[in-house]
C-alpha positions in Angstrom: -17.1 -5.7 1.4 -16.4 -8.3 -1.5 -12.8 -7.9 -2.9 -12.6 -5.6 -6.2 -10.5 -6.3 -9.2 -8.8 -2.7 -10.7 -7.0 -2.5 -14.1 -4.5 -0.4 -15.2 -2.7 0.8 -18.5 -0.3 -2.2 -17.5 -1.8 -4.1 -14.5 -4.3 -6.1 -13.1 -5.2 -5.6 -9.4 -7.2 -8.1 -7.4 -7.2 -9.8 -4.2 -4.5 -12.4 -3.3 -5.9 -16.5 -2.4 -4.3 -19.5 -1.8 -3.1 -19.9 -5.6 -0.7 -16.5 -4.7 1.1 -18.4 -1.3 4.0 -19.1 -3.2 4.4 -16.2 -5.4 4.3 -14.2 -2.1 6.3 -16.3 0.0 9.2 -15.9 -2.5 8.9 -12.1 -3.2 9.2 -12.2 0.6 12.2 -13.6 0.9 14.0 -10.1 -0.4 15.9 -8.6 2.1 15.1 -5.2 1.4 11.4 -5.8 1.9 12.0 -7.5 5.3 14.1 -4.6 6.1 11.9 -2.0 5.3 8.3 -3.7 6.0 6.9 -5.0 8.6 6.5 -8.8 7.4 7.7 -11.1 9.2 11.9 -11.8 9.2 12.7 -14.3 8.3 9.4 -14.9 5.8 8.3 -18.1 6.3 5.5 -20.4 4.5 3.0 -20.1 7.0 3.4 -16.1 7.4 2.7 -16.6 3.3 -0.6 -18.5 4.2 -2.0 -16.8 7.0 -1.1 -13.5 5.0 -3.1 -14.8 1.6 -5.6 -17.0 3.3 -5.9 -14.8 6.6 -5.4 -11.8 7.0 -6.3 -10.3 3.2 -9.7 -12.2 3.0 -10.4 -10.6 6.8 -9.6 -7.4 5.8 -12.0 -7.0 2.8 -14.5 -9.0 4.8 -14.7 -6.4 8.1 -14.0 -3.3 5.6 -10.9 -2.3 7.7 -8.2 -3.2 5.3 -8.0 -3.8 1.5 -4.9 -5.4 -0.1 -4.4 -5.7 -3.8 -1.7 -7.6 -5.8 0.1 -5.9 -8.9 -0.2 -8.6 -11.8 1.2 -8.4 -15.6 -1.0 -9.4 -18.1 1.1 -12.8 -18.0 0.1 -13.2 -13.9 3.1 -12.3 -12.5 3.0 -10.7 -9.1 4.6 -6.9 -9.0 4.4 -6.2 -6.2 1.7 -6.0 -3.0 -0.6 -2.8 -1.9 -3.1 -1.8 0.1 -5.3 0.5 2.5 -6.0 0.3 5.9 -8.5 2.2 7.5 -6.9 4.3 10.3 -10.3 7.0 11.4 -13.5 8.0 9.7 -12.1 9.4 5.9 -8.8 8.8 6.3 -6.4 5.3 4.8 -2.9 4.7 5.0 -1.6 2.8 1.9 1.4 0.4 2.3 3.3 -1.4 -0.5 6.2 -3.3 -1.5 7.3 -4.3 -4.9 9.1 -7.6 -6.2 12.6 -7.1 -6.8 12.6 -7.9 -10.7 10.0 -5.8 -11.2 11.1 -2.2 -9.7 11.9 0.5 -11.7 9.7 -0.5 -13.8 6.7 2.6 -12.7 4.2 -0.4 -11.1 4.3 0.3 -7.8 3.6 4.1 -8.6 0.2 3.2 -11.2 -0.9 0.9 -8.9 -0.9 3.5 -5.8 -2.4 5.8 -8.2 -5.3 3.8 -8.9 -5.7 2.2 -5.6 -5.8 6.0 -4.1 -8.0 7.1 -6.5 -10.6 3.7 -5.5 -10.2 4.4 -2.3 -11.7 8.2 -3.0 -14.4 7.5 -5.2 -15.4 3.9 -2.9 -14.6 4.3 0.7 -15.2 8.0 0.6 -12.1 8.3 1.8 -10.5 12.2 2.0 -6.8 11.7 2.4 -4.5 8.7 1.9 -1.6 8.7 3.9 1.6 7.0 3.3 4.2 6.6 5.3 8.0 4.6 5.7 10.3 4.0 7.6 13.2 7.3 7.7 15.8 6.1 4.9 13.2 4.0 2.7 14.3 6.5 -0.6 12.5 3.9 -3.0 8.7 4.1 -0.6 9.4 7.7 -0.6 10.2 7.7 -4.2 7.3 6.1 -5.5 5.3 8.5 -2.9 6.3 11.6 -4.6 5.8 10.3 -7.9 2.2 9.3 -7.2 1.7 13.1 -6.3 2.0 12.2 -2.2 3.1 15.8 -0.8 5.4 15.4 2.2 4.4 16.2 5.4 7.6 15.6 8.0 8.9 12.9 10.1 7.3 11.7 13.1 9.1 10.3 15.9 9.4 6.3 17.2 6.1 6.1 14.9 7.0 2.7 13.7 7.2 -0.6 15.6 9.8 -2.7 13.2 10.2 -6.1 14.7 10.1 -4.5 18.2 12.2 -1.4 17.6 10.8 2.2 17.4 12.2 4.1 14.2 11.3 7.3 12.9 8.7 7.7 10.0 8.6 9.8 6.9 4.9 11.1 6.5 3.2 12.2 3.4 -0.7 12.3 2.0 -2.7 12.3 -1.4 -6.1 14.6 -1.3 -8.5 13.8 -3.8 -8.1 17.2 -5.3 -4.2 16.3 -6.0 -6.0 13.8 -8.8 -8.6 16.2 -9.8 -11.3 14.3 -7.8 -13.8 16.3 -5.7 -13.6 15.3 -1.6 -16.7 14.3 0.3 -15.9 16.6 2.6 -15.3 20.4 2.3 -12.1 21.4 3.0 -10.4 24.8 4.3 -6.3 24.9 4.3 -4.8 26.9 7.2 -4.0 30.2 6.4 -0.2 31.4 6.7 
């Protein structure tokens, strides 16, 4: 699939090149997001490169993983997002925001948006998100993207070779007033 540009009330999402490498490589140099992702610690230029040159331009290309950058109006870089296909109808979205830029509400519009693309473009029926146990600000930006919260799986994330526990949480189409491709039935209780 050819990358797909998004827009926003306040953003502009699109694919990340080459002419990002540096703007990444020095958002990634935040602790908290080498903490509380899974880039590389410590961030150097070449993860930048094979990240922006690599890995993003792979995903879109195979249709298995489809990363947007959060730009102002003005071109600066917000933050990073995307979805990876995990099984027929189902993505997980990851993201991380630039440190001068959170609490700002970004993060949350562009999860929003990128959700409701991946309903109405993949055919995708549930996004799921999920964090590392003790990441309030993913979780945060979860709930207020209208993410329910599902529980906490156990030694479900690998975080530079240690097994942590994992909050869990997903966004059905119907939580944005979209209609799914596939019928659904919720348990009864």
């Amino acid at each position: 699939m050819d990358p797909v540009t998004l827009t926003t009330g306040r953003l502009l999402l699109r694919t990340v090149g080459p002419q990002d490498t540096d703007t990444v490589y020095a958002a990634c140099q935040d602790p908290d997001i080498q903490r509380w992702t899974t880039v590389p610690s410590p961030y150097l230029p070449e993860h930048a490169r094979g990240f922006v040159e690599q890995m993003v331009p792979d995903g879109w290309a195979s249709g298995s993983m489809f990363a947007f950058g959060a730009f102002l109006p003005s071109g600066e870089l917000t933050g990073m997002l995307g979805v990876t296909l995990r099984s027929p109808g189902v993505g997980e979205i990851g993201y991380w925001g630039v440190k001068e830029h959170r609490g700002n509400g970004y993060i949350t519009e562009a999860v929003v948006a990128v959700s409701r693309w991946a309903f109405t473009e993949l055919s995708v029926d549930r996004v799921e998100w999920r964090a590392e146990v003790g990441n309030r600000a993913s979780r945060a930006v979860a709930e207020r993207a209208g993410f329910v919260f599902e529980g906490t799986l156990r030694a479900a994330v690998n975080n530079k070779g240690v097994l942590r526990d994992s909050w869990i949480g997903s966004l059905l189409p119907s939580d944005l007033g979209l209609a799914s491709t596939t019928p659904y039935l919720p348990a009864e209780e």
